[in-house]
N, C-alpha and C positions, 0 to 999 in steps of 0.2 A: 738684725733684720733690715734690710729693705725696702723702702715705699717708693714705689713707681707711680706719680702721677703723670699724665700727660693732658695736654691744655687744646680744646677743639674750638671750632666758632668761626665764622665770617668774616673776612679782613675788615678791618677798623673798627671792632668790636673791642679791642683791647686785649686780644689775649697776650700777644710778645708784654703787654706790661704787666698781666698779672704772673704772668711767667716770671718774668724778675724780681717781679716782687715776694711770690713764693720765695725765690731762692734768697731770696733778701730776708726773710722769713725763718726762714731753716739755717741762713749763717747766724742769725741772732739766736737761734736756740743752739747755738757751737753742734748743727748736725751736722758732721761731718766725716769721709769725703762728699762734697758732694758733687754731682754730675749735671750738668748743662748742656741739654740736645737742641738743637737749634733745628726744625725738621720741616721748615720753612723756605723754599728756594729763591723769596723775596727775604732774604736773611737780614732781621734789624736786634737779634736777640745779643748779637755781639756789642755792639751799640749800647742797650738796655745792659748791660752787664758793666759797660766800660771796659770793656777788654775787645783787642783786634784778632782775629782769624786769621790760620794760617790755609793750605789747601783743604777744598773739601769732602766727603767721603764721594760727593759727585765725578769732580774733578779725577778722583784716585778710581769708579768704578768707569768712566771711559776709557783712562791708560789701562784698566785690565781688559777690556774688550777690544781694544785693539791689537794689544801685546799679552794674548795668553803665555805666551811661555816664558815670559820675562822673569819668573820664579826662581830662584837657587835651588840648585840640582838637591835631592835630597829633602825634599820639606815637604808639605801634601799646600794645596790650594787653601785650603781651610787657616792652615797656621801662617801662613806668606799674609793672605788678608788681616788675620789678626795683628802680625805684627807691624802689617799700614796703618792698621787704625788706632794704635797705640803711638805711633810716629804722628798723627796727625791730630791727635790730644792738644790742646791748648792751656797751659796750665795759668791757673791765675790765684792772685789770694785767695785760700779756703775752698776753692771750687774748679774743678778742670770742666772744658766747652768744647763739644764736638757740633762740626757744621756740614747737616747733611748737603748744603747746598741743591744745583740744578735736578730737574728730574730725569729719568732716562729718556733718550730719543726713541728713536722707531724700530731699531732693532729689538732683536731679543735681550734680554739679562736675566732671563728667572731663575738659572742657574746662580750668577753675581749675586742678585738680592738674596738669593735664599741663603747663601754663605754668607753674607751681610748681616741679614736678619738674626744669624747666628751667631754671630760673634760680638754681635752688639748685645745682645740678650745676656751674653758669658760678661760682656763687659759691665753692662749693669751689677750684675750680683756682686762687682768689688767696692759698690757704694752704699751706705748709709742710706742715703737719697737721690733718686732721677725726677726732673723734672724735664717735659719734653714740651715744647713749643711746635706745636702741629701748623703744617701748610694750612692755608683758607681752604674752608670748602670740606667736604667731604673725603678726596680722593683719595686721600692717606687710612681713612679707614673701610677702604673698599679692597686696598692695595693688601689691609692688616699688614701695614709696615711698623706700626708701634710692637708687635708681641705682644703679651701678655701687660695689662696694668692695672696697679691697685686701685688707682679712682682717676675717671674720667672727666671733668670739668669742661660743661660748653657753656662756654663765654656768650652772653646773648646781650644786647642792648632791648631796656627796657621796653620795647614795641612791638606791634603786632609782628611785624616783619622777624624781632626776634623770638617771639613765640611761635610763628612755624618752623623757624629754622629748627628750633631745640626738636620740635614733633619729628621733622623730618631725617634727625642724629639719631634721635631714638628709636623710631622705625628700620632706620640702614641699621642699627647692633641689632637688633631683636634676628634682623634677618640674615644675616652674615652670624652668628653667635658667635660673636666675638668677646675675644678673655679679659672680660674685664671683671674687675672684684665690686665698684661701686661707682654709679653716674648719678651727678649732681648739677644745678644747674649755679650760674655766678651773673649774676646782673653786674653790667658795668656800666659807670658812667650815668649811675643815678640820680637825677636831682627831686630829692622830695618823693613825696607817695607816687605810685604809681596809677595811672588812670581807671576807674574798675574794672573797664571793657578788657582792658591789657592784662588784669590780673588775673582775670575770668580766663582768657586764653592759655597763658602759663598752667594756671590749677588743674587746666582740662588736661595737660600733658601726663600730669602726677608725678613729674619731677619735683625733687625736695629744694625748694631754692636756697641756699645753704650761704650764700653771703650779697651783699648789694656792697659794690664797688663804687663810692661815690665821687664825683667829680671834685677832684682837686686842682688846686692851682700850681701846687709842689710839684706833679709830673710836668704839666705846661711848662713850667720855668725852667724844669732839668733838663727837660727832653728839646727846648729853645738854646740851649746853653750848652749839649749832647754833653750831661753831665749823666753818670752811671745812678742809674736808679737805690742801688745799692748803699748811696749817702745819703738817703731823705732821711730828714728828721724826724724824730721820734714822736711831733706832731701831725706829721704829714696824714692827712685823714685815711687816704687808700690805702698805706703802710700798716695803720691798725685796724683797717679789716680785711686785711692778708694776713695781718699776725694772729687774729681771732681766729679766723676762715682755716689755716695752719694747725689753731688748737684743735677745731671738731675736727679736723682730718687724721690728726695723730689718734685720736682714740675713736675714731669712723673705720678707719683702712682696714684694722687686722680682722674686724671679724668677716670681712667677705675676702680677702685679699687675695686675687689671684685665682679665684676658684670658678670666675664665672655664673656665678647666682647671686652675687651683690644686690643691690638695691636697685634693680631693674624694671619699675615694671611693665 
């Protein structure tokens, strides 16, 4: 089986790190294959991983719109992309990294994305685990460029600012019904209790807030030193509550998983 998480939220909120650290996460519980989407066109998740990128699905969907027929005689559109984006896999210890890179310009692509959107979808189901690091903002789940996923995680910094934010994630799924199995919310970057006003806002969303990511000095130091997040120590405080955060999700995900009535409300 499968778990597709995918990581939402506001730039500088932390998500590219709790992204890592999931996957840092999932390689200490030996889940494996597992999959690294970088779906961020300000790309730091390669970075965060310690692994370098080669071209990215971006890069590969401009050469197909300028050069539709570039295809070998004989294939359909659909399998020529799949076997770009197998070509443009990154493989690293225990985990391969695909980099959605830039986003499309002013043309059209909805044909591209949607054969995109499909063969990433195929691509997923050859993993144990996806874990997808979403652009800032919203647009990615307006565009429904994630598919279908088992739990959605937005990333909020503890503050009012990011308790609308979450109100305002919550509202774009309710309205787009989008596939998703379970949304929860991850405070990042906490220090200490949270203010009552702050938490009074949060409560009102009736998001389950499912872990608080607190500030560490281990990422500072890594991320000063662009060491891969993936060799914090086993004290590092963020690391064990992504490894916690990790446990409720393994036995969270299956019961909505992918059905779209998860824990929405």
């Amino acid at each position: 089986m499968t778990i597709k998480i995918a990581v939402a939220g506001k730039g500088g909120t932390g998500k590219t790190t709790l992204s890592a650290l999931l996957c840092r996460s999932l390689l200490k519980r030996r889940v494996r294959p597992l999959l690294a989407v970088d779906a961020d066109p300000n790309s730091c998740l390669p970075e965060a991983l310690g692994v370098e990128s080669g071209r990215t699905i971006g890069e590969m969907r401009e050469e197909l719109r300028a050069q539709p027929n570039s295809m070998p005689a004989g294939i359909s559109k659909n399998e020529w992309i799949e076997r770009l984006i197998n070509e443009e896999i990154t493989e690293a210890s225990g985990f391969d990294l695909i980099v959605m890179g830039r986003q499309e310009g002013p043309e059209c692509y909805c044909f591209i994305n949607s054969v995109l959107r499909q063969c990433l979808e195929k691509l997923g189901r050859q993993y144990q685990a996806v874990v997808i690091d979403n652009e800032a903002g919203l647009e990615h789940l307006s565009r429904r460029s994630n598919g279908s996923v088992d739990v959605l995680l937005i990333v909020c910094q503890p503050t009012m600012n990011g308790a609308r934010t979450a109100a305002r994630i919550q509202e774009l799924i309710r309205s787009l019904h989008l596939d998703i199995g379970a949304l929860f919310l991850v405070l990042s970057q906490v220090d200490g209790e949270l203010d009552p006003t702050v938490q009074a806002a949060f409560d009102q969303t009736g998001l389950e807030v499912l872990a608080r990511i607190p500030l560490d000095p281990h990422i500072t130091e890594f991320e000063r030193q662009t060491r891969s997040l993936l060799e914090l120590p086993a004290t590092s405080p963020a690391a064990m509550a992504a490894d916690d955060l990790l446990s409720i999700l393994l036995k969270e995900a299956p019961a909505g998983a992918a059905t779209g009535n998860g824990r929405i409300p």
